[in-house]
BAGU-373823 format. One line per field, with one value per residue: x, y, z of N, C-alpha, C in turn. Coordinates in steps of 0.05 Angstrom, whole numbers, padded with zeros to 5 digits. Example, Ala and Ser with C-alpha at 12.3 -4.5 7.8 and 13.67 -1.06 7.14 Angstrom:
n.east <- (00264_00257)
n.north <- (-00114_-00045)
n.up <- (00156_00142)
ca.east <- (00246_00273)
ca.north <- (-00090_-00021)
ca.up <- (00156_00143)
c.east <- (00264_00258)
c.north <- (-00066_00001)
c.up <- (00156_00157)
//
This chain:
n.east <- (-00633_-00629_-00584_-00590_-00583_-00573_-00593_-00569_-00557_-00540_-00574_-00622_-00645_-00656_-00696_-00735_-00753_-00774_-00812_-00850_-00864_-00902_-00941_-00959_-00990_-01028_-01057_-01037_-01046_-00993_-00930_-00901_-00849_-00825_-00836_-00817_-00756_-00768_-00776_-00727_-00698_-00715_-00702_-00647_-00644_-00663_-00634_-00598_-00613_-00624_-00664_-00699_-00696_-00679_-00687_-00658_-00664_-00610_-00600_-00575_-00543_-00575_-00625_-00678_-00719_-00759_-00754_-00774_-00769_-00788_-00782_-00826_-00848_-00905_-00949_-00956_-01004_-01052_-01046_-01000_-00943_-00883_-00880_-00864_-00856_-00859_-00855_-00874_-00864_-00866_-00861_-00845_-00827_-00804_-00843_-00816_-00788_-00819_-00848_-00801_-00788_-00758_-00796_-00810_-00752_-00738_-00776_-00772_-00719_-00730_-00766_-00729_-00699_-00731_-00736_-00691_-00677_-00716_-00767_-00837_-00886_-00904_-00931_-00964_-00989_-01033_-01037_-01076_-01041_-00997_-01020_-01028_-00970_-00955_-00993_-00966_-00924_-00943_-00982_-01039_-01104_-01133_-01178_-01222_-01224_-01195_-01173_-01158_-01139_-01122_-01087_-01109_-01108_-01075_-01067_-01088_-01048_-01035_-01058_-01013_-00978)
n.north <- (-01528_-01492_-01448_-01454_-01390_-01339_-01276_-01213_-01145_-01127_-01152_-01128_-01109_-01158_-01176_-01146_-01137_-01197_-01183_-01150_-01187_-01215_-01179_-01163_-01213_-01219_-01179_-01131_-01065_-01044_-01024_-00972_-00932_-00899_-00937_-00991_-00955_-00942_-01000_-01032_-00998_-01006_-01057_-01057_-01035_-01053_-01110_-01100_-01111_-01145_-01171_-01187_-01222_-01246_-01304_-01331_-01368_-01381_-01379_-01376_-01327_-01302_-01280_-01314_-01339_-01327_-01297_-01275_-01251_-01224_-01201_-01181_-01153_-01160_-01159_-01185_-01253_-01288_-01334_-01344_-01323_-01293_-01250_-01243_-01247_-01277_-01255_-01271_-01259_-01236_-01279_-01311_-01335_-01338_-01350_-01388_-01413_-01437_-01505_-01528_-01538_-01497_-01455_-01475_-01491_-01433_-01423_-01465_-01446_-01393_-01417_-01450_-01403_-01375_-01417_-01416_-01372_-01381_-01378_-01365_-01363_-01350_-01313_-01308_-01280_-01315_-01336_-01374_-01402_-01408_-01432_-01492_-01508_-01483_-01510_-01553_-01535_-01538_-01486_-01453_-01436_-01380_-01345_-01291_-01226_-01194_-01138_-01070_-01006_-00950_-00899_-00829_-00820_-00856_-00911_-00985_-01043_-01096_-01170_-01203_-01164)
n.up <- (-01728_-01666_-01627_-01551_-01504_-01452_-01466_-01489_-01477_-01526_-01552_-01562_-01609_-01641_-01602_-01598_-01650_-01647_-01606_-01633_-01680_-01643_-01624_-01676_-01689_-01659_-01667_-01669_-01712_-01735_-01729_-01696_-01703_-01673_-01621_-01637_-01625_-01569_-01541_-01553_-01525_-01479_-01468_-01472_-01421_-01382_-01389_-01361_-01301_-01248_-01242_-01282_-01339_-01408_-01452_-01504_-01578_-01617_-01685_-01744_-01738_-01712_-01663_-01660_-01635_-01574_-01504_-01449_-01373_-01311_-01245_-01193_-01138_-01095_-01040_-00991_-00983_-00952_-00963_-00986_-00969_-00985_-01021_-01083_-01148_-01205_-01276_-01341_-01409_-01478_-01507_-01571_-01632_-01697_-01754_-01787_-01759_-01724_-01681_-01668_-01625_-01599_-01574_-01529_-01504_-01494_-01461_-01421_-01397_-01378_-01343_-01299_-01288_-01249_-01213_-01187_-01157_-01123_-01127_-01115_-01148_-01219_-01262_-01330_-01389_-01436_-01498_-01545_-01575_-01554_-01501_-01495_-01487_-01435_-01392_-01401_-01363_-01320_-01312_-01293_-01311_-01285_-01251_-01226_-01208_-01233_-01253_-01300_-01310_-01346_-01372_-01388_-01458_-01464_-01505_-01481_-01483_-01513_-01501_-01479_-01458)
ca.east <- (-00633_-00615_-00566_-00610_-00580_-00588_-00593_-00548_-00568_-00528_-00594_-00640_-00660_-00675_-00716_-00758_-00771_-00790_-00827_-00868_-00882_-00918_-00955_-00969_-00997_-01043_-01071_-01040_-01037_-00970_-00909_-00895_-00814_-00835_-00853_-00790_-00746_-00771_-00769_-00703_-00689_-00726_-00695_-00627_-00640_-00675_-00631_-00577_-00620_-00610_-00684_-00703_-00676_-00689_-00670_-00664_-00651_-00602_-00599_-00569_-00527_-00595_-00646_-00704_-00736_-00749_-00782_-00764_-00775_-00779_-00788_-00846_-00854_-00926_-00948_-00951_-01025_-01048_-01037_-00968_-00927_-00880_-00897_-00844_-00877_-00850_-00877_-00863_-00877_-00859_-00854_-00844_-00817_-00807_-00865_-00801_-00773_-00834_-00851_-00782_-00778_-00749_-00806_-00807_-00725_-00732_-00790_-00760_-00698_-00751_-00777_-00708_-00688_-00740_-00730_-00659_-00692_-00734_-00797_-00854_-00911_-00908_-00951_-00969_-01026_-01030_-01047_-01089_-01019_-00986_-01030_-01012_-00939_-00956_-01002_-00944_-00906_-00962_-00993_-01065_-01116_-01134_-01204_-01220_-01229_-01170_-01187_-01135_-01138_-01108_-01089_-01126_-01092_-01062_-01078_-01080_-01031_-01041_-01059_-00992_-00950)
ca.north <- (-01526_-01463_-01460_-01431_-01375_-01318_-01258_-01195_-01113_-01124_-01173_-01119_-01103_-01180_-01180_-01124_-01147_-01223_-01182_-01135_-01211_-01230_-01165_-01169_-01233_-01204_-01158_-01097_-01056_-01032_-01032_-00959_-00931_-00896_-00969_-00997_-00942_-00952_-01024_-01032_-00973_-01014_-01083_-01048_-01014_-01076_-01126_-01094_-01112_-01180_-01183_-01184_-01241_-01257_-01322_-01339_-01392_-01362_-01392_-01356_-01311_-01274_-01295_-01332_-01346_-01312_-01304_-01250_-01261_-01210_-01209_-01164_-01152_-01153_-01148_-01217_-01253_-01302_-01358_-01334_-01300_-01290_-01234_-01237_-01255_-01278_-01260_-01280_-01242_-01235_-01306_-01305_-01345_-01334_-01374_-01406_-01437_-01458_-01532_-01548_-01531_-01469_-01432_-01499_-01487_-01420_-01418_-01476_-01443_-01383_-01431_-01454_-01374_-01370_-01442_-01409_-01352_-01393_-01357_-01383_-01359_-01339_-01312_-01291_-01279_-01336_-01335_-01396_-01413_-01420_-01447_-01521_-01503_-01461_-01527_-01570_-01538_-01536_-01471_-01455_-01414_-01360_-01331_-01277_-01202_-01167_-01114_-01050_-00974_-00940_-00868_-00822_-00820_-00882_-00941_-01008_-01051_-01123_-01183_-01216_-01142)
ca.up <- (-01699_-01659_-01605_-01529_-01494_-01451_-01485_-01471_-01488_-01552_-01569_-01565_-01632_-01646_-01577_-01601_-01676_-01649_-01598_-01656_-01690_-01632_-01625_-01699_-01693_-01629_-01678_-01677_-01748_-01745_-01708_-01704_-01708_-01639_-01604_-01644_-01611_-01539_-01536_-01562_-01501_-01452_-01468_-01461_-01397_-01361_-01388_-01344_-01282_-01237_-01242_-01309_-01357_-01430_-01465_-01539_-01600_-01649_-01713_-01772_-01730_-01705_-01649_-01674_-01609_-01549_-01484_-01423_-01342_-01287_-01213_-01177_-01111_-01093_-01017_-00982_-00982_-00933_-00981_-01002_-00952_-00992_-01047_-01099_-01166_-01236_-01296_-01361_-01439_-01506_-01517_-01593_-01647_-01729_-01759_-01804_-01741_-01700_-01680_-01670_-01600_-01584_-01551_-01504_-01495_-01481_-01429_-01397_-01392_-01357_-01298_-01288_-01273_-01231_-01197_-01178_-01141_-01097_-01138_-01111_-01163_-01235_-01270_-01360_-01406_-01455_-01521_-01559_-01588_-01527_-01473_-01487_-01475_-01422_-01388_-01395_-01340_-01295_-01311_-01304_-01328_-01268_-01262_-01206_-01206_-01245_-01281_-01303_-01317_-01376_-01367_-01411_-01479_-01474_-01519_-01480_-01494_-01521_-01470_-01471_-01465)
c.east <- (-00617_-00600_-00587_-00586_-00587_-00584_-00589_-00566_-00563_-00553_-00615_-00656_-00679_-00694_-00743_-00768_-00783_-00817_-00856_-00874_-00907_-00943_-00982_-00992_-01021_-01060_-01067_-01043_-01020_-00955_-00892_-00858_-00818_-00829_-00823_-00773_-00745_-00772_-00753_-00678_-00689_-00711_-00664_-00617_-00642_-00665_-00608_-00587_-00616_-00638_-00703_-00679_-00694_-00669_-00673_-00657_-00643_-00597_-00593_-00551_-00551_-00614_-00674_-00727_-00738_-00771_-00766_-00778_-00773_-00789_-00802_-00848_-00891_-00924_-00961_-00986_-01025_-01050_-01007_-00951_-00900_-00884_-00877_-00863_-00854_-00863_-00859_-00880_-00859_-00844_-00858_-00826_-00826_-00813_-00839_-00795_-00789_-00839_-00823_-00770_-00768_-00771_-00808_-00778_-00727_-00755_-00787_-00737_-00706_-00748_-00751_-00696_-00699_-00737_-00707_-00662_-00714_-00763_-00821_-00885_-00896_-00926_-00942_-00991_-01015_-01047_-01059_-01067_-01003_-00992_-01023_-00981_-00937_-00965_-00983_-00934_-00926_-00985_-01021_-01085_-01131_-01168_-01203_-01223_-01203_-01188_-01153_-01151_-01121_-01111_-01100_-01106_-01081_-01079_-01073_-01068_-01053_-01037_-01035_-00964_-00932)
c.north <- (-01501_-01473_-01427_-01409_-01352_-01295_-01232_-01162_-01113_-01134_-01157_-01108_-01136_-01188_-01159_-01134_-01179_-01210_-01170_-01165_-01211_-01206_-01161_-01193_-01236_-01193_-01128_-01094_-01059_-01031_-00999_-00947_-00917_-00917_-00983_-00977_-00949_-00981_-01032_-01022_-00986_-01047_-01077_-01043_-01041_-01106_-01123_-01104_-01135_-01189_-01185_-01202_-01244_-01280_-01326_-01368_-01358_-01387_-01373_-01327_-01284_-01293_-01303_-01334_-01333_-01313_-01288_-01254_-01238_-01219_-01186_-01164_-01143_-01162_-01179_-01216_-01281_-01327_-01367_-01305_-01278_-01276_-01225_-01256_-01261_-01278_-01266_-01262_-01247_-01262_-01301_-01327_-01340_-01357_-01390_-01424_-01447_-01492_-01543_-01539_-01513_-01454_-01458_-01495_-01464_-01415_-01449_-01465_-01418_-01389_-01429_-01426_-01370_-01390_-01427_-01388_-01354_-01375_-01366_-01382_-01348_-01334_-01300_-01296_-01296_-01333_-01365_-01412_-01425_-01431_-01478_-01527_-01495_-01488_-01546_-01563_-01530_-01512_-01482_-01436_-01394_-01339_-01304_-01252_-01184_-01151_-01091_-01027_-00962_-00910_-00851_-00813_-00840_-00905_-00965_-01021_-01085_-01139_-01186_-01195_-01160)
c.up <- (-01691_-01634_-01579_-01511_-01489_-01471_-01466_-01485_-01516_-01577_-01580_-01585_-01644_-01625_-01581_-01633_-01667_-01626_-01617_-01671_-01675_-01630_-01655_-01698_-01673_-01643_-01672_-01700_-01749_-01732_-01714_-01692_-01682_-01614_-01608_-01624_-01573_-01532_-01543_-01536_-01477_-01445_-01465_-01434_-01375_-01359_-01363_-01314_-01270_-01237_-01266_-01323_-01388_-01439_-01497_-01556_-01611_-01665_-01734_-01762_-01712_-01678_-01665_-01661_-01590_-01520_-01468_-01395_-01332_-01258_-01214_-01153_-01102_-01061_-01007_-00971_-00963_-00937_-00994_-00994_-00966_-01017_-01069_-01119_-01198_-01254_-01323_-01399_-01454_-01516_-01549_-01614_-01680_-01737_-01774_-01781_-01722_-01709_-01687_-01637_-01578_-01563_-01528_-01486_-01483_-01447_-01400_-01379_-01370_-01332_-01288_-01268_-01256_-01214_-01179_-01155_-01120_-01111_-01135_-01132_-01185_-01250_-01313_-01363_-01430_-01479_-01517_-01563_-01563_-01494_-01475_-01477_-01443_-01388_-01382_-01374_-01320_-01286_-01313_-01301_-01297_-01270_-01236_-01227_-01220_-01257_-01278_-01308_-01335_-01365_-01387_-01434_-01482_-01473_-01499_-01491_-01496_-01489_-01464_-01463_-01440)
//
């Protein structure tokens, strides 16, 4: 068993290798020293923010588990006056320590952040693996008109970036 807490800038190397699992596991090839570098940069920069949280299991002196929150401000709809948004990514866990709870600990520990913030919507992209988790706290599956744009030269990122 791991012990849950948040997770500080100092974490950011194990927030970026449990994140490169999950990518891996997405189907990228490769996890290049580039990608490493900037997410390491970015999990530094954004943990410093009041709107932006990650939580973890450590076990073995390293994180194990993980999962990351921010706030959005999107422009108030006539369903939801309020347009502040939570999203949630890089849910992740090392296949040695799943099915013992942790990605449950940490994305509860998630809502909770956003509970605290009065957050009235959150939103992620759910894997296969994690939609029954995801179900449990009331999520659900979202159909409608999204679509995105990619600038030219750049690769799309994976669903769950």
């Amino acid at each position: 068993m791991g012990t849950l807490r948040r997770a500080t800038a100092d974490d950011a190397e194990d927030l970026t290798r449990l994140r490169g699992l999950m990518h891996l596991a997405m189907g990228s090839a490769s996890l290049p020293e580039e990608w490493r570098v900037a997410c390491e940069a970015s999990f530094r920069r954004r943990l410093a923010s009041e709107d932006f949280v990650a939580f973890g299991v450590e076990a073995d002196g390293r994180l194990v588990s993980c999962g990351a929150g921010w706030i959005e401000e999107h422009l108030p709809s006539p369903g939801q006056w309020d347009g502040r948004r939570g999203h949630i990514a890089s849910m992740s866990t090392e296949p040695e320590h799943r099915r013992q709870g942790h990605g449950r600990a940490v994305f509860a520990a998630l809502m909770a952040w956003f509970a605290e913030r009065d957050i009235p919507r959150v939103d992620l992209r759910a894997t296969e693996d994690g939609r029954l988790l995801y179900e449990a706290f009331g999520f659900k599956v979202l159909g409608g008109a999204t679509m995105a744009w990619t600038a030219p030269g750049v690769r799309p990122g994976m669903p769950s970036s």
